[in-house]
DRENDO-1510 file (C-alpha; in Angstrom, 1 decimal, always signed):
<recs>
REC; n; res; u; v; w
REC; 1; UNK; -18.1; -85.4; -28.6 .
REC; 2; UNK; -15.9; -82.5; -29.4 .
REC; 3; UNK; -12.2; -82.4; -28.5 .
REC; 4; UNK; -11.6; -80.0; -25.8 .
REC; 5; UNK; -10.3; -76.7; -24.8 .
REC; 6; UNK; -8.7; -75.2; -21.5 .
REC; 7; UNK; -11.0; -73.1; -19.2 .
REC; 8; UNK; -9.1; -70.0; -19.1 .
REC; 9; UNK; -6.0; -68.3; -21.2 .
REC; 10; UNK; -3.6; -68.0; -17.9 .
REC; 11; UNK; -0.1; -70.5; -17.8 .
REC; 12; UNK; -1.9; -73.2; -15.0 .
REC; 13; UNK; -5.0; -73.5; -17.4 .
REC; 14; UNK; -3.0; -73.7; -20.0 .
REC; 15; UNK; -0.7; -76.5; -18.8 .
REC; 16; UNK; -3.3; -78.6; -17.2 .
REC; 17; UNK; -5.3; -78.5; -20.6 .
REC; 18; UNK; -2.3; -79.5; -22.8 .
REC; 19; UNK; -0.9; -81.5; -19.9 .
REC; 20; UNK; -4.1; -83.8; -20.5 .
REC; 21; UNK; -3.9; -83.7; -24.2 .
REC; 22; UNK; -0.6; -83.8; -25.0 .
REC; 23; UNK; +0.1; -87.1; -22.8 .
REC; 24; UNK; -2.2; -89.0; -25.1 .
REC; 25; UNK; -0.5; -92.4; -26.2 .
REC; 26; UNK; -3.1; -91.9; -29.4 .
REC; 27; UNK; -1.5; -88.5; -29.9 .
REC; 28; UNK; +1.6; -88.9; -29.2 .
REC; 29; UNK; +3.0; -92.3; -30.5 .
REC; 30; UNK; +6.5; -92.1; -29.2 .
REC; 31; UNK; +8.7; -93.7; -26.1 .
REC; 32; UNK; +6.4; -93.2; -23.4 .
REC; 33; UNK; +9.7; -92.6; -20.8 .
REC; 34; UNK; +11.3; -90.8; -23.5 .
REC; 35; UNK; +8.0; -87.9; -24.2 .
REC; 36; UNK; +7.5; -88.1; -20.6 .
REC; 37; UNK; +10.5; -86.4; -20.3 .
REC; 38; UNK; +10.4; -84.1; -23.3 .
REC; 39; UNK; +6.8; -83.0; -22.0 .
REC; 40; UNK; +7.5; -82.0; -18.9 .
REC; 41; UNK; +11.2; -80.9; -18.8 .
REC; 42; UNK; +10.6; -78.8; -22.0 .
REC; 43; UNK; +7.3; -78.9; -23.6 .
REC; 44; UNK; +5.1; -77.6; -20.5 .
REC; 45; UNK; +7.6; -75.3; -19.4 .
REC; 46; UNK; +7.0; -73.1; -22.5 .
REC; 47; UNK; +4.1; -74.1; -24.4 .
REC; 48; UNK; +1.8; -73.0; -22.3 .
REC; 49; UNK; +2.1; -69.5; -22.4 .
REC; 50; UNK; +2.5; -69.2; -26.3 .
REC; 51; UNK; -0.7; -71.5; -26.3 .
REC; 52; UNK; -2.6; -68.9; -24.1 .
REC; 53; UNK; -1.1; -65.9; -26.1 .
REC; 54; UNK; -2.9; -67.8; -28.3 .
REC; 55; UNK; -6.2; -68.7; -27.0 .
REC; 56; UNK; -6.5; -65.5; -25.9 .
REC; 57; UNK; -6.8; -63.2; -29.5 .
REC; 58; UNK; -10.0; -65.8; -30.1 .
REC; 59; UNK; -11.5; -66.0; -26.4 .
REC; 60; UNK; -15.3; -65.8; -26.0 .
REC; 61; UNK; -15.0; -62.8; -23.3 .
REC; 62; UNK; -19.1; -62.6; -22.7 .
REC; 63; UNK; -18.8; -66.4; -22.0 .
REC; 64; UNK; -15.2; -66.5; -20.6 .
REC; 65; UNK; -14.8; -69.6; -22.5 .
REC; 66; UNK; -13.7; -70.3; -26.0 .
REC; 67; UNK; -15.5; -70.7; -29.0 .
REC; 68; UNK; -15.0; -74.5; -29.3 .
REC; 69; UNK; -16.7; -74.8; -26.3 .
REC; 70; UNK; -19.4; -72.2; -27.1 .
REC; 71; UNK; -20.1; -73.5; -30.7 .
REC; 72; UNK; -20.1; -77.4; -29.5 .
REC; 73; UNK; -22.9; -76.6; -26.6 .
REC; 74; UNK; -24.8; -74.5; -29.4 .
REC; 75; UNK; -24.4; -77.6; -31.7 .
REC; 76; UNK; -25.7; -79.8; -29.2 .
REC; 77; UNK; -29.3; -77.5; -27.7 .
REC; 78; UNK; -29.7; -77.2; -31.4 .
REC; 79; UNK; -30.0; -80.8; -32.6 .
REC; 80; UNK; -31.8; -81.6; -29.4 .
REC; 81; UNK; -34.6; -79.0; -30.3 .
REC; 82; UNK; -34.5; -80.7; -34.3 .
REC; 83; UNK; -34.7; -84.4; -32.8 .
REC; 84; UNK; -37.0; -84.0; -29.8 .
REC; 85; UNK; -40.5; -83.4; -31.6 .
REC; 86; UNK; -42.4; -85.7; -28.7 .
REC; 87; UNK; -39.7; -88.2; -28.4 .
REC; 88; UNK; -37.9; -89.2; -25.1 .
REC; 89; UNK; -34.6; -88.2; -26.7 .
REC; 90; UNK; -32.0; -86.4; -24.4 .
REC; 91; UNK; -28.8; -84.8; -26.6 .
REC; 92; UNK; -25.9; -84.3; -24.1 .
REC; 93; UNK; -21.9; -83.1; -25.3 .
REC; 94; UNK; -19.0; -83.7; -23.9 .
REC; 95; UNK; -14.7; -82.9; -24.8 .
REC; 96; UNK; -12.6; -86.0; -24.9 .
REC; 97; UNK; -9.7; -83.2; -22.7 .
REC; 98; UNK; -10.8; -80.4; -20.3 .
REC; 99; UNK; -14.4; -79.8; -19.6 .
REC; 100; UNK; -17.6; -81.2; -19.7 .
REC; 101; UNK; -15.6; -84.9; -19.8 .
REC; 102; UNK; -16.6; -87.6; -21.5 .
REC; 103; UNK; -17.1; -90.1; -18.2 .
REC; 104; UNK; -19.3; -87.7; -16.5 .
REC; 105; UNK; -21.8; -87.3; -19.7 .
REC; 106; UNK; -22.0; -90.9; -20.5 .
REC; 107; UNK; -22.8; -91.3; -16.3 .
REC; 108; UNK; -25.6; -88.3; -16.5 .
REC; 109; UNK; -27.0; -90.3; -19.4 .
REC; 110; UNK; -27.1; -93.6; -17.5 .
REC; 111; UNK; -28.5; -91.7; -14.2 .
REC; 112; UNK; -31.5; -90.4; -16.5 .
REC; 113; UNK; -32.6; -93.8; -17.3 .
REC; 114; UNK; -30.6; -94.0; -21.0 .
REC; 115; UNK; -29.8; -97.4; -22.2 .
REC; 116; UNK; -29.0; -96.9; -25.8 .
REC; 117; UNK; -26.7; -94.3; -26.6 .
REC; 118; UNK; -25.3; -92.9; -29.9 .
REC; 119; UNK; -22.1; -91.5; -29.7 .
REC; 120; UNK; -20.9; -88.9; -31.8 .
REC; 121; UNK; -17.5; -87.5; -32.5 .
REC; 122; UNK; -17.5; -84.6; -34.3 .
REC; 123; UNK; -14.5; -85.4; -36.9 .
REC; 124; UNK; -15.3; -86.1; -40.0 .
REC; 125; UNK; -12.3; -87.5; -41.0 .
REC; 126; UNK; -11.4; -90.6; -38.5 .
REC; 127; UNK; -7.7; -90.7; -37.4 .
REC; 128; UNK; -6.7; -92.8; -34.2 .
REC; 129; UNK; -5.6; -89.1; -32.6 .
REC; 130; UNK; -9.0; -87.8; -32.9 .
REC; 131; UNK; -12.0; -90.4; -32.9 .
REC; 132; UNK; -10.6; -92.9; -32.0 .
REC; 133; UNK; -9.0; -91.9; -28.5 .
REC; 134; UNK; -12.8; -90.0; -27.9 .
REC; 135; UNK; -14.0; -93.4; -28.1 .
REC; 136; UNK; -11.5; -95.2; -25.9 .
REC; 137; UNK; -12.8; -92.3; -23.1 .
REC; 138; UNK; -16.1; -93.6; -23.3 .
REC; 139; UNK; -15.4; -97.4; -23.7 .
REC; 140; UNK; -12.9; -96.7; -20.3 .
REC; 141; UNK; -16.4; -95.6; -18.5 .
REC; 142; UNK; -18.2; -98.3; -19.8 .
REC; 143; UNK; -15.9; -100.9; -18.6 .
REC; 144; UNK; -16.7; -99.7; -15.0 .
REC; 145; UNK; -20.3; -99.8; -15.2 .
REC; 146; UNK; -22.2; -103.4; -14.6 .
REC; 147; UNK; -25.3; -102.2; -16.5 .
REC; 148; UNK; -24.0; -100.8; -19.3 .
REC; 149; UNK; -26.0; -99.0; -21.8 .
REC; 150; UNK; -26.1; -100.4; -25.3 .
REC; 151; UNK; -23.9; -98.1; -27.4 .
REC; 152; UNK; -23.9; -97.5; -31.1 .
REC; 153; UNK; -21.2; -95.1; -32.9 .
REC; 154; UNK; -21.6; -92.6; -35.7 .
REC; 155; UNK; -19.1; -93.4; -37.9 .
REC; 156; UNK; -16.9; -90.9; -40.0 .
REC; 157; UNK; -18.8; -88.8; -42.4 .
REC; 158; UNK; -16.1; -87.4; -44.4 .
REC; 159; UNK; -18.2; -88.0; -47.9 .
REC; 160; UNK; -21.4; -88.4; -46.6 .
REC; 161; UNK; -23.8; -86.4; -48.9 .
REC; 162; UNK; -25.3; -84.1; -46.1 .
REC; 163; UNK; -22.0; -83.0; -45.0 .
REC; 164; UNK; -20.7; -82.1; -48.3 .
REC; 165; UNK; -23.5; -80.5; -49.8 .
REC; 166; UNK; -23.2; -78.1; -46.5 .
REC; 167; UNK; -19.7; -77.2; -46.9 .
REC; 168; UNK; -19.8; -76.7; -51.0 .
REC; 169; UNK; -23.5; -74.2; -49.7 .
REC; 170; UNK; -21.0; -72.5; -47.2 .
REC; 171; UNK; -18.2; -72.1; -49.4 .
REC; 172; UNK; -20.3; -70.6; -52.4 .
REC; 173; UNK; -22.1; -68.9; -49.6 .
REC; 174; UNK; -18.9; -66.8; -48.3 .
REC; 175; UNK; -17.6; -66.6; -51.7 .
REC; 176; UNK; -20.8; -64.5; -52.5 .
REC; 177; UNK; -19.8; -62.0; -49.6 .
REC; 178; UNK; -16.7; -61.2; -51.2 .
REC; 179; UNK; -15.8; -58.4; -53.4 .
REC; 180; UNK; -13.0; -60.3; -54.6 .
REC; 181; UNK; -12.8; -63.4; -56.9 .
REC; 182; UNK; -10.3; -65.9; -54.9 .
REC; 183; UNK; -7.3; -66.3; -57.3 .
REC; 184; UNK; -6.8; -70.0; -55.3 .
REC; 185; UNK; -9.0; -72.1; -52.6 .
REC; 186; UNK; -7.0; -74.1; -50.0 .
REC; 187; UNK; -9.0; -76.6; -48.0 .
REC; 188; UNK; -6.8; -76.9; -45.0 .
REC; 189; UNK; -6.7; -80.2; -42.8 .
REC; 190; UNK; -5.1; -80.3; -39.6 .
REC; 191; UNK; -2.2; -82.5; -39.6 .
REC; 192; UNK; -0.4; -85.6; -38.7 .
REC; 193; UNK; +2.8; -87.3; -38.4 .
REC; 194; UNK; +3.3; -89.1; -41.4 .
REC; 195; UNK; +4.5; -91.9; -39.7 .
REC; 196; UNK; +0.6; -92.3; -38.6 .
REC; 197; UNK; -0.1; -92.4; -42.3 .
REC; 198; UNK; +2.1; -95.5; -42.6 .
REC; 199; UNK; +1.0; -97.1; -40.2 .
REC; 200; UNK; -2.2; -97.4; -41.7 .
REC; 201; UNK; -4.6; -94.3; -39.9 .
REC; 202; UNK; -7.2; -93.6; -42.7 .
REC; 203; UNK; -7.1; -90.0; -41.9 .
REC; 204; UNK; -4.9; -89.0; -45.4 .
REC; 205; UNK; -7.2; -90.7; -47.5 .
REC; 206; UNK; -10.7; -89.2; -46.1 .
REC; 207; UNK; -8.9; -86.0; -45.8 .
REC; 208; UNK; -8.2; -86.2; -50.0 .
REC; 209; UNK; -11.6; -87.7; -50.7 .
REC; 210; UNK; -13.7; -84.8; -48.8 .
REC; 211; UNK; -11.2; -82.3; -51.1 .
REC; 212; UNK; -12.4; -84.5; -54.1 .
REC; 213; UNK; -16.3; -84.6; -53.3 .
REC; 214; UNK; -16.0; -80.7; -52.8 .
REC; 215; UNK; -14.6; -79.9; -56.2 .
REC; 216; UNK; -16.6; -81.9; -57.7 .
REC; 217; UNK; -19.4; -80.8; -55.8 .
REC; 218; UNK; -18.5; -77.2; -57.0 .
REC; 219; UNK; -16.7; -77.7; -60.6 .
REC; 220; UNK; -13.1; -76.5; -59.2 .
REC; 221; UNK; -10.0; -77.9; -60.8 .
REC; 222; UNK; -7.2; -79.4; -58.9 .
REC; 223; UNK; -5.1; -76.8; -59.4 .
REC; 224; UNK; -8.2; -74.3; -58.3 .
REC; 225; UNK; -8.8; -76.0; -55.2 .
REC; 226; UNK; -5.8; -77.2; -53.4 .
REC; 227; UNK; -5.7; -79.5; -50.2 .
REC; 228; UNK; -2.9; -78.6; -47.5 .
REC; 229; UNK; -2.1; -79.6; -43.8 .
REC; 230; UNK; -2.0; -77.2; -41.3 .
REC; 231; UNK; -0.7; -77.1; -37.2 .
REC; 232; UNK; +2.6; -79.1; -37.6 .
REC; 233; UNK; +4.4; -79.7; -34.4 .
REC; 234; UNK; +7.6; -81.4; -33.7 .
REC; 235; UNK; +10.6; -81.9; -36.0 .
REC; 236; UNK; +9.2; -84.9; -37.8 .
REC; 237; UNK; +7.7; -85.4; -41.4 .
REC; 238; UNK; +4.2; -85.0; -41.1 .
REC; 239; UNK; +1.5; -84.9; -43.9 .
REC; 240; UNK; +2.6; -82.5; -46.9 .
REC; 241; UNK; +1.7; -80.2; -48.6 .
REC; 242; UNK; +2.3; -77.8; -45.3 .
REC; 243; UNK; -0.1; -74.8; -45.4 .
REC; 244; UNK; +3.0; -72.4; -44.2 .
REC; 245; UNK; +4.7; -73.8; -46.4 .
REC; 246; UNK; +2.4; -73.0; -49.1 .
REC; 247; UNK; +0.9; -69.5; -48.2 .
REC; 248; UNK; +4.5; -68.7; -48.0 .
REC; 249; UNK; +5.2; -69.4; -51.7 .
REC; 250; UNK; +1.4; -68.6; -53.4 .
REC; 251; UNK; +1.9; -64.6; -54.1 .
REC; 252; UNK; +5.3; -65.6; -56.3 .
REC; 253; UNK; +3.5; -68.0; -58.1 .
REC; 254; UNK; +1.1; -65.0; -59.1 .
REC; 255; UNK; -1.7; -66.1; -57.0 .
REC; 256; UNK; -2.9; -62.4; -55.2 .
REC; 257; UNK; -6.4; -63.1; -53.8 .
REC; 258; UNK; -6.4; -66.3; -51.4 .
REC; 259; UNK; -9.4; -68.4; -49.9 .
REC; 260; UNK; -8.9; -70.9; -47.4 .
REC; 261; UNK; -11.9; -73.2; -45.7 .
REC; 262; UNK; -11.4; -75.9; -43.1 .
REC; 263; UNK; -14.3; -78.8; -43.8 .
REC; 264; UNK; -12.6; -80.8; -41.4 .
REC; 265; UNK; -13.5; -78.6; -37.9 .
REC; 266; UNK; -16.7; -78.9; -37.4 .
REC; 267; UNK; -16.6; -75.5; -35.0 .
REC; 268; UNK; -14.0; -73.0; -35.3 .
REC; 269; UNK; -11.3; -73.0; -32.5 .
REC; 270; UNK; -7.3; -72.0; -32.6 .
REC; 271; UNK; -6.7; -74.0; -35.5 .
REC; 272; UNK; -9.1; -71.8; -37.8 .
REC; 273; UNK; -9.2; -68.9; -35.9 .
REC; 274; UNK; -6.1; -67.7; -34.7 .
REC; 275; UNK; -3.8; -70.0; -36.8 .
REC; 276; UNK; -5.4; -69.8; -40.0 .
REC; 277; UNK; -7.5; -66.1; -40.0 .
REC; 278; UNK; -4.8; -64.5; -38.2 .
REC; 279; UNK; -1.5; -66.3; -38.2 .
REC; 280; UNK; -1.2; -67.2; -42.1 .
REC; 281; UNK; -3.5; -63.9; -43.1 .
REC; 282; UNK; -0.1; -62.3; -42.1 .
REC; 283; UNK; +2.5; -64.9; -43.4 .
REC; 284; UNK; +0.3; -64.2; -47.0 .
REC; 285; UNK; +0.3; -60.5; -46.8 .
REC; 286; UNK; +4.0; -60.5; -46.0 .
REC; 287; UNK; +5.1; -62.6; -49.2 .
REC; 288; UNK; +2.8; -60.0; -51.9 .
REC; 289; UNK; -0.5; -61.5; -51.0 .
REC; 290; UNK; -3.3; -58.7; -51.6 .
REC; 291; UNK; -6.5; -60.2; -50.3 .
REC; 292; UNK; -7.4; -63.0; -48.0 .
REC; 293; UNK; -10.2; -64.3; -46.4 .
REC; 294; UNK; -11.3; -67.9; -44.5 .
REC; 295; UNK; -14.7; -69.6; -44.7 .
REC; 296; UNK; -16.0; -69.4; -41.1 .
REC; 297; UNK; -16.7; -73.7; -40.2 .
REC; 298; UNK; -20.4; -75.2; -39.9 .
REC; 299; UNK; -20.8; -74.2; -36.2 .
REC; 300; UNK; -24.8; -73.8; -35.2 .
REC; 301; UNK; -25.9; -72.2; -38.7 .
REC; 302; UNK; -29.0; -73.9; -39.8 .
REC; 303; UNK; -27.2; -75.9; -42.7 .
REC; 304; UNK; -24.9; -77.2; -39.5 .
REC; 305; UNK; -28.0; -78.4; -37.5 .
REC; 306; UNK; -29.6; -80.1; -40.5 .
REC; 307; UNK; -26.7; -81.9; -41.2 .
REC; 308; UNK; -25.7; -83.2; -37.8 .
REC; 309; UNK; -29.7; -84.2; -37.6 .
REC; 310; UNK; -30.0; -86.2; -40.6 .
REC; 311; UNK; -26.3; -87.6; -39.8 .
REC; 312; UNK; -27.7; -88.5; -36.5 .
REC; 313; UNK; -30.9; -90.0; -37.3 .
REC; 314; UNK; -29.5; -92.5; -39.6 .
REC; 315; UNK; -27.9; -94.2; -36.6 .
REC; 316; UNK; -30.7; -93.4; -34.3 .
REC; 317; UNK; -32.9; -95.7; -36.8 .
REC; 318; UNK; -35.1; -98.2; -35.0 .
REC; 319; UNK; -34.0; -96.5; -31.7 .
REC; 320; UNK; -35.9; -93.1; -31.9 .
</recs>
């Protein structure tokens, strides 16, 4: 369970998708009357054409689709192949907004004959905004079915050892492409009010603890490897340090040759691929910045499949 993406770049697509999205009570935790307003008067009218400006500089044009979507179907046909071996096990994906949804998954599932089912969000890091509302999709479906199947959940994997060993192999791994020694690393999070943080969402804390495995993991300093938050939206205080912020003031600190990684994607999408390889690229180049470069996210690569299988298995235990 992946979050979404619209089908297309054009306005309508565009508004539908962050129509959906945006209207989330578990993303958006303010007056319901109030954002109502906001959303549609305002919000809709403009956002969607920046949003497909966009979506558009990172579309999948042989797939007319974008690489969220690609990458999560990849993801799933991969760990099906790794997890089948003779076994009766079906692996099926699904995006909390947009398409495939969530209801019409978990119903295929049933209508094959599936009774247990494992669900899977693919955030490492749990916040209420993220894994929380792809498991109130699925527990809405269940409610209207009178045979439910049994349903287990995997939880967040934020330190689990498999994740982190393949991040810290794909990190070293791009490093080792470079002909450049990265003068700073920023592991970029996406972020979230702060507000949300307050009111007790975990996210913060996983977010700092994934950061701290990895430089252990790969004998950086603090100061060498430094956690931001990216994507904020809205006037309000969300979760510092801001990655703008901070690729805005790195080359007059001295600090020429910047690497940036997002562990907490577990495909690339806008966030990574247009916000951070494109967007900040240009905010860092702008300030002095001389050479810059993102890790590329887990996607399908073999180290990906391995670690969603073992992930996977470990819940599937006494099941399959």
């Amino acid at each position: 369970m992946n979050l979404g993406t619209p089908e297309a770049t054009d306005y309508w697509s565009m508004r539908r998708y962050l129509k959906e999205f945006l209207w989330d009570a578990r993303v958006i935790e303010i007056n319901r009357l109030l954002w109502w307003l906001i959303l549609n008067v305002i919000i809709l009218s403009v956002r969607p054409k920046r949003s497909g400006h966009a979506y558009d500089k990172i579309w999948n044009r042989e797939r007319n689709e974008s690489p969220l979507k690609t990458f999560t179907r990849a993801q799933a046909e991969k760990v099906a192949a790794a997890l089948h071996k003779g076994s009766k096990l079906i692996v099926d994906w699904a995006m909390r907004y947009g398409m495939p949804p969530v209801a019409e998954r978990l119903q295929a599932l049933k209508d094959q004959g599936c009774d247990r089912v494992v669900l899977f969000p693919l955030y490492p890091q749990y916040s209420a905004a993220t894994t929380a509302t792809a498991l109130d999709k699925a527990y809405e479906h269940l409610m209207t079915m009178r045979w439910q199947p049994m349903i287990r959940v995997v939880p967040p994997y934020f330190e689990h050892p498999a994740y982190i060993a393949a991040v810290a192999d794909s990190l070293k791994e791009h490093i080792a492409t470079l002909d450049w020694v990265p003068d700073r690393i920023l592991v970029a999070f996406h972020g979230l009010p702060k507000e949300y943080l307050d009111k007790g969402d975990p996210y913060h804390c996983q977010c700092q603890k994934t950061a701290r495995l990895l430089r252990e993991k790969l004998g950086y300093s603090g100061e060498q490897m430094q956690i931001v938050f990216q994507s904020r939206f809205g006037k309000a205080e969300w979760l510092k340090p801001y990655a703008q912020d901070t690729v805005e003031e790195l080359p007059s600190q001295g600090v020429k040759k910047l690497l940036m990684i997002s562990p907490g994607f577990a495909s690339d999408c806008v966030e990574t691929l247009e916000e951070l390889a494109i967007g900040l690229k240009e905010t860092f180049v702008e300030k002095g910045g001389e050479k810059f470069s993102v890790v590329p996210c887990l996607n399908d690569s073999p180290r990906s499949i391995q670690m969603l299988q073992t992930i996977a298995a470990e819940e599937l235990s006494g099941w399959a």
